[in-house]
Structures are given as C-alpha cells and as structure tokens.
N, C-alpha and C positions, 0 to 999 in steps of 0.2 A: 582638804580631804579628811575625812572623818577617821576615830580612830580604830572604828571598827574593818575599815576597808581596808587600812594596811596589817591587821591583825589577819586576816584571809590571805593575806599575800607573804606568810610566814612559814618554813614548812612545818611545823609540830603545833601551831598554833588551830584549833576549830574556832567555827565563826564564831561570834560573841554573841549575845543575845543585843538588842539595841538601848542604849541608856539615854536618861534624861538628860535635860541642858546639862543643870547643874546637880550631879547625885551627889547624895550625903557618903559621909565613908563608910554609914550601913548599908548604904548602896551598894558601892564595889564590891567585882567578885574577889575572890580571896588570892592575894600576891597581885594584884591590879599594877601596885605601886614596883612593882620588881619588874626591869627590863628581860626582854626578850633573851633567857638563856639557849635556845638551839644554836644562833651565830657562833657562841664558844662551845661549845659541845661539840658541834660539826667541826669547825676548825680545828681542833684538838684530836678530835678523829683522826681528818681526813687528815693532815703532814705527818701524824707519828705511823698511819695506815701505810701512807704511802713511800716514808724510806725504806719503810720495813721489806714494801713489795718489790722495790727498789731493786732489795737486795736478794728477797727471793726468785725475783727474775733474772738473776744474773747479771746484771746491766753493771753493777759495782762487785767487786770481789766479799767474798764473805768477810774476810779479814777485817773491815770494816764496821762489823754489826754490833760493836759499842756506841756508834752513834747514834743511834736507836736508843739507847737505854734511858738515855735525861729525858728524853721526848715522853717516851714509855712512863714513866716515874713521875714527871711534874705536869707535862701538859698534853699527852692523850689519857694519863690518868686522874692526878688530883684536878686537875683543871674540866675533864668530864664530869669526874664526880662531883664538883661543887656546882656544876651548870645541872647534874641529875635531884642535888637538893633544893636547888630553887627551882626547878620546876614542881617538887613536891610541896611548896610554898604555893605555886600559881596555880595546884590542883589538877594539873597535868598528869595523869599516870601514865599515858604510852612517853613521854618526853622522859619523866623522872626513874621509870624503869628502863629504856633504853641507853639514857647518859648513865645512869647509876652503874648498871653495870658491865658496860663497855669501860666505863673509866677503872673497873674493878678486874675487869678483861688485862686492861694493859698494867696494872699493879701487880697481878700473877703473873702475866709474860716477864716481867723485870725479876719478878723473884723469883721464879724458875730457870732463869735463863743467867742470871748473876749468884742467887743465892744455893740452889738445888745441888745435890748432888747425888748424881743415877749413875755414880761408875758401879756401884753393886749392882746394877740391875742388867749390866751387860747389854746384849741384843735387846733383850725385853722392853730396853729408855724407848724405843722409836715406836712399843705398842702404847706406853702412857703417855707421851706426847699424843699418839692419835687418838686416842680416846677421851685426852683432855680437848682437844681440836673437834673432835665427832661433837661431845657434849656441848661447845658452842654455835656448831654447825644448828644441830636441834633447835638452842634457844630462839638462836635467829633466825630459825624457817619459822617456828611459830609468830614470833615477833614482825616479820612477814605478813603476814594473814591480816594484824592488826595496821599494819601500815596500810595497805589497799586503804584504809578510812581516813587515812591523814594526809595525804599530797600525793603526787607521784612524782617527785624529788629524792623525798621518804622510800618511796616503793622500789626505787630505783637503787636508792640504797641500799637496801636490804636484799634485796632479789640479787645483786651484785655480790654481798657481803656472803651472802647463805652460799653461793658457788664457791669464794674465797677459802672458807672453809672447809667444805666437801672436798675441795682438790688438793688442798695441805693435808686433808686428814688421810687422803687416800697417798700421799707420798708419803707420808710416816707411818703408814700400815707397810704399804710396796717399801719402801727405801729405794723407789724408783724417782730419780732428779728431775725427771720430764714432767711430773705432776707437780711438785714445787715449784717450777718455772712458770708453770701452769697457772697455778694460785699467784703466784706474786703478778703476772698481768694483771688477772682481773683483779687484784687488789689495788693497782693503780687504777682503773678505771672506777674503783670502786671508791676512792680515793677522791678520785674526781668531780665525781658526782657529788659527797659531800661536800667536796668546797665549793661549788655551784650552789649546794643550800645554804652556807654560809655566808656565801657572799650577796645573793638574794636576798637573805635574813636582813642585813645590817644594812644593804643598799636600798632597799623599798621603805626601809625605818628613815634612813638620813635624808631620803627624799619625799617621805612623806604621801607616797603615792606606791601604784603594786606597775613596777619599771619591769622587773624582773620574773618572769613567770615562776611559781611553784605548782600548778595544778592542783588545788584543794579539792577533797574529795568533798 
C-alpha cells in the first residue's frame, strides 16, 4: 500500500500530492521525515480529558482531582505540545495550532488549579474561571469550522469539545453542579472520540493500510 494512502487514513493529516518512485530530498514536503504526530497529541488529549471528566461527572469524588495534575503538566500538556511543534515541522497549521494550544490549555489548568490563588477574589474566582472557560469555548468553536476540512473524527472532536466547554462555562457562571456533571459527560465522550483518532492514527500506520475509518474530508 502506498504511502500516500495511509497518510488519508490519518486524522490531521490531508492528502498528499503523489510522488515519484524515487524523490530527491528536494523533493519531499517539509517534516516528510517526522512520523505522524496527531497519535500523541490525541492520546495525551484524550486520558488527561477524560479523568478530568471523570471527576467532573461525579463518577469519582473530587477529593481526588490531584490525579489529574501529572497528566495535565507532562502528557496532555508537554507531550501535546511537543506533538503541536512537530507538526509545525510537517507544515500542518490546523494540527500544530490545535496540539499547541490545547497542550498550553492543560499547562494553565495545572497552574491555575495548583499554583493561583483567587481567595481575594471571593465569589468573583467562579466568574474568572468561567470566562477563562468561555474564552476556550470560542477558540474551539472556531477551530470547529476548520475541522469540517480535516476528518470527521476531528469534527467530532471538536463539536464534542466546544459543548464541554460551554457547559463548564455555564456552571462556573451559575455555581449550579448539574451543568458540571453536564460537561464532564461529554467530556468523556469527547475523550473517546479522541482515542478513536489515536488509535486509528497508529493502527492504519502499523498496518500499513486505512483498517480504521477516519472520514477525511
């Protein structure tokens, strides 16, 4: 199987143009030689995503929600964000702005959440939580728009993630618990979904053929 056919069977990847037998290295497009960063990007998403929702569904008590923070800190953050600079290596801008700054998403939730401190700010903490929450809600609806172009794996992601959002933001507006319950569902499900494109990612690569659907657009 060629390698352009399992490069369509990737979710962040668009098709390739077709290349000759044997291309020179001026041939190659640029980062050709860098493996497929979305597998680690989604993976590191989707498990540090999904204790978090874990917890904000209730399912585990809050008391808890240190477990989350190594995840948060080394691998849904540094480890996104180094999958966001290699794609900016393979000239990827919806991959290398989507890892980038989700891995930079979960560096601020670690340091707001271990380092901040909003006892000055009384009742007020639960409006700048939600407007730190709103302001990612935004990113990722636009970042949405741009998915419809790359898979619907992607789309699915994101269409999940932008609700995750909006319903944590509207519980730290309300300080009503029913909407945080809310958000941490679909935040598993959202969760889900990316480790579907992660595991697609690296499974359709080791096998050398597209096993695994991602619907490219």
């Amino acid at each position: 199987m060629s390698h352009q056919t399992v490069s369509r069977e990737t979710p962040y990847q668009a098709e390739e143009p077709p290349h000759r037998a044997h291309p020179s290295p001026l041939d190659m497009a640029p980062g050709a030689h860098i493996a497929d960063p979305a597998a680690l990007g989604l993976a590191g998403f989707a498990m540090t995503t999904f204790v978090l929702s874990v917890v904000n569904a209730k399912l585990i008590p809050a008391t808890v929600l240190g477990v989350v923070f190594g995840l948060a800190l080394f691998y849904g953050g540094l480890a996104q964000l180094l999958a966001g600079m290699w794609e900016f290596a393979k000239g990827n801008t919806f991959g290398a702005l989507a890892f980038s700054s989700y891995g930079g998403f979960w560096l601020s939730y670690w340091y707001l959440v271990t380092r901040t401190n909003l006892s000055g700010a009384g009742a007020d903490a639960t409006k700048g939580i939600g407007v730190y929450l709103l302001g990612w809600a935004i990113f990722t609806a636009y970042m949405t728009l741009a998915a419809l172009r790359v898979s619907g794996v992607v789309t699915g992601v994101f269409v999940a993630l932008t609700a995750t959002y909006i319903l944590l933001a509207i519980g730290a507006f309300s300080g009503t618990a029913a909407w945080d319950r809310a958000g941490g569902w679909v935040g598993i499900v959202t969760a889900a979904i990316a480790w579907y494109g992660s595991f697609a990612s690296v499974f359709n690569y080791t096998y050398k053929r597209p096993v695994m659907p991602v619907w490219p657009r």
